[in-house]
C-alpha distance (Angstrom), angle and dihedral (degrees) to the residues before:
residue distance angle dihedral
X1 . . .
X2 3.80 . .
X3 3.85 88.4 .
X4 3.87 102.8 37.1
X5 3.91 83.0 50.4
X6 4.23 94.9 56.8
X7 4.10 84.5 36.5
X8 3.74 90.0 57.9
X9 3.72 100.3 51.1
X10 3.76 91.7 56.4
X11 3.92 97.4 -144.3
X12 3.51 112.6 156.8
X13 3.82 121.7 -171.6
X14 4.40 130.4 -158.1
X15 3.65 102.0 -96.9
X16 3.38 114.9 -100.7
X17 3.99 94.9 14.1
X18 3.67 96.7 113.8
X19 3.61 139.6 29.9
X20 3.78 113.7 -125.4
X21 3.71 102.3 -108.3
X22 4.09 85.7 53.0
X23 3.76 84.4 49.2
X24 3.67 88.1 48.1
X25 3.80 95.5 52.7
X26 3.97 90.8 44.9
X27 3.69 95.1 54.1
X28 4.25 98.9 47.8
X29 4.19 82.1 44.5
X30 3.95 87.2 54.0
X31 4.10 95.0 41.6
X32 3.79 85.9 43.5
X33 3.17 102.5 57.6
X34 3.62 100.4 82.5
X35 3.47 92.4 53.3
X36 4.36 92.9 52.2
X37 4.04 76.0 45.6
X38 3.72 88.5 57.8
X39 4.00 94.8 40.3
X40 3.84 89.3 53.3
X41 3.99 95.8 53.8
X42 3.84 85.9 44.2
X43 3.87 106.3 57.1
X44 3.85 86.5 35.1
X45 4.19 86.1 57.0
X46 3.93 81.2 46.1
X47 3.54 101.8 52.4
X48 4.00 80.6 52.6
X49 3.67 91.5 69.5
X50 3.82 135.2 109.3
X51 2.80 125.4 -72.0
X52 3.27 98.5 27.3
X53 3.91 129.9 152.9
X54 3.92 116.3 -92.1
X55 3.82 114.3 -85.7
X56 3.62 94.5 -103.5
X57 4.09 82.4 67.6
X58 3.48 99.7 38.5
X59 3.76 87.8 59.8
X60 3.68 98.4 47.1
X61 4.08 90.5 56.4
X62 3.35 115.1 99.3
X63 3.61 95.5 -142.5
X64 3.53 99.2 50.3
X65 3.74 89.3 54.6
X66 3.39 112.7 53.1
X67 4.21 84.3 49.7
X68 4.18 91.2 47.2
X69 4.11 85.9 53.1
X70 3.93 96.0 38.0
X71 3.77 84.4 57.1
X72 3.93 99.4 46.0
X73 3.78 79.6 41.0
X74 3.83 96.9 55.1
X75 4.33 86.5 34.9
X76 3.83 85.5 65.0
X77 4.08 98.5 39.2
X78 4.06 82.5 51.4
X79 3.78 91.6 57.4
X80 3.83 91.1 40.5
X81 3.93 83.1 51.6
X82 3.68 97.1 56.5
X83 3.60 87.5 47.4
X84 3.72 101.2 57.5
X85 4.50 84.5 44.7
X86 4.12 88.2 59.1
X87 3.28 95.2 48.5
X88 3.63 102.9 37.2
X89 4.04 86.9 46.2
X90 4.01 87.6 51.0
X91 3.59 81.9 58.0
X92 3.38 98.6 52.1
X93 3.94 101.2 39.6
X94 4.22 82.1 51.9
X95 3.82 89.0 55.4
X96 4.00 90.8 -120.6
X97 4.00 88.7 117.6
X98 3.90 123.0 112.7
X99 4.13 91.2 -151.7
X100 3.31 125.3 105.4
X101 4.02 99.7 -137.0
X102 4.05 137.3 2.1
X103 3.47 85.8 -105.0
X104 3.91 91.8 60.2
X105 3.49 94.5 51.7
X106 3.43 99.2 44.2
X107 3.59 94.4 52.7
X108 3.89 90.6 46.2
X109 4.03 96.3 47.3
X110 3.96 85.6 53.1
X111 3.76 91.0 59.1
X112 3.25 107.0 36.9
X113 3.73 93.6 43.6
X114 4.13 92.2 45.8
X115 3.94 84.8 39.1
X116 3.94 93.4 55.0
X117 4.17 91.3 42.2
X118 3.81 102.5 49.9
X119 3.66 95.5 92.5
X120 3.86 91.7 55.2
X121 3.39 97.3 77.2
X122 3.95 95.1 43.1
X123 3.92 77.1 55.7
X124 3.99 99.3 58.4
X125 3.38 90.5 42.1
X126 4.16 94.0 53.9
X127 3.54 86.3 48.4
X128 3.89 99.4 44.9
X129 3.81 92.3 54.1
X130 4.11 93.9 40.5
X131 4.06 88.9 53.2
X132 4.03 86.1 45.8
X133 3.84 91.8 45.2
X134 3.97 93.2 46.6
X135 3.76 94.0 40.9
X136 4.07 91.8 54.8
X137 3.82 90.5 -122.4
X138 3.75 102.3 118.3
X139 3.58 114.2 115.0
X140 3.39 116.3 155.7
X141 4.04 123.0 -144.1
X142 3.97 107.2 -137.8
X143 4.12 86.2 -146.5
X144 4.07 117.5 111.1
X145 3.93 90.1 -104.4
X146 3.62 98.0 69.2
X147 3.37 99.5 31.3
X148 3.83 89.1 51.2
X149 4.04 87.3 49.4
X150 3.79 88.8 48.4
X151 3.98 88.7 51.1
X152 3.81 85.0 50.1
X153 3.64 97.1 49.6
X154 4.06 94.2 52.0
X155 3.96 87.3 49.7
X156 3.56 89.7 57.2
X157 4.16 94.3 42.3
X158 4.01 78.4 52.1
X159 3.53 95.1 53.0
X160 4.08 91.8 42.2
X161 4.02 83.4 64.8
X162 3.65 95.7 36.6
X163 4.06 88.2 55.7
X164 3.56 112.3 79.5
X165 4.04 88.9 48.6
X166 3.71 91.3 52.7
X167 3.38 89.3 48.1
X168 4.02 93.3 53.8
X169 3.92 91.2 47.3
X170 3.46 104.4 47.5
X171 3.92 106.7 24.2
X172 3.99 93.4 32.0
X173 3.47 94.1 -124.1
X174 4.02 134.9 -38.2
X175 3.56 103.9 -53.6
């Protein structure tokens, strides 16, 4: 299973570029991110709930934040997504495409495209909690919710500096 599950995410790495726990490490971040992806959209939905504090207080809680810009974050990445599909499809349906089938390119766009994005969100959430740290509105709720969103929010700072080295191992670079 271990095997077929490496296999089927087609990552290939420059020989010799990594050593095999750093490997290790990149491919559960890569496999996991759909699943801190998934997190994100469900505390945000949670914070949503009733009763919930006014909206004044929801935006001053740390937690709550960094989910809220994750999610506007990963709104925008989505349309930048479907972008990058049309045209690279266009490309392909005109013949102008170096891949071999749709399939291929699909798979490739998705990638690259999530590859290239995954610091964005790391991003919103940096500069959600600096404007709430410089504007004096932090105030933490000592409930699971916020601390969960805050938990969520460092993951996704982590990932923000983890990016650009994923990025070199398994996409050899930006191109």
């Amino acid at each position: 299973m271990h095997d077929l599950l490496w296999m089927n995410t087609n990552m290939t790495v420059k020989d010799g570029s990594v050593g095999a726990v750093l490997l290790t490490v990149a491919r559960w971040t890569a496999l996991g991110l759909p699943l801190i992806v998934a997190w994100t959209i469900g505390l945000f939905l949670l914070h949503w709930r009733r009763p919930r504090p006014s909206l004044g207080d929801l935006l001053h809680r740390p937690g709550a934040t960094a989910c809220g810009a994750v999610v506007f974050a990963l709104a925008i990445e989505a349309v930048n997504l479907t972008v990058l599909l049309v045209v690279v499809l266009a490309k392909q349906s005109m013949g102008k495409s170096s891949y071999g089938s749709l399939a291929e390119c699909l798979v490739d766009c998705l990638i690259r495209g999530l590859g290239i994005e995954m610091g964005m969100p790391g991003l919103a959430v940096a500069v959600a909690w600096t404007m709430l740290a410089l504007s004096g509105g932090w105030e933490s709720d000592p409930g699971w919710l916020d601390r969960a969103g805050r938990l969520i929010g460092v993951a996704w700072v982590v990932l923000m500096v983890v990016d650009p080295w994923l990025l070199l191992t398994f996409l050899g670079g930006w191109s």
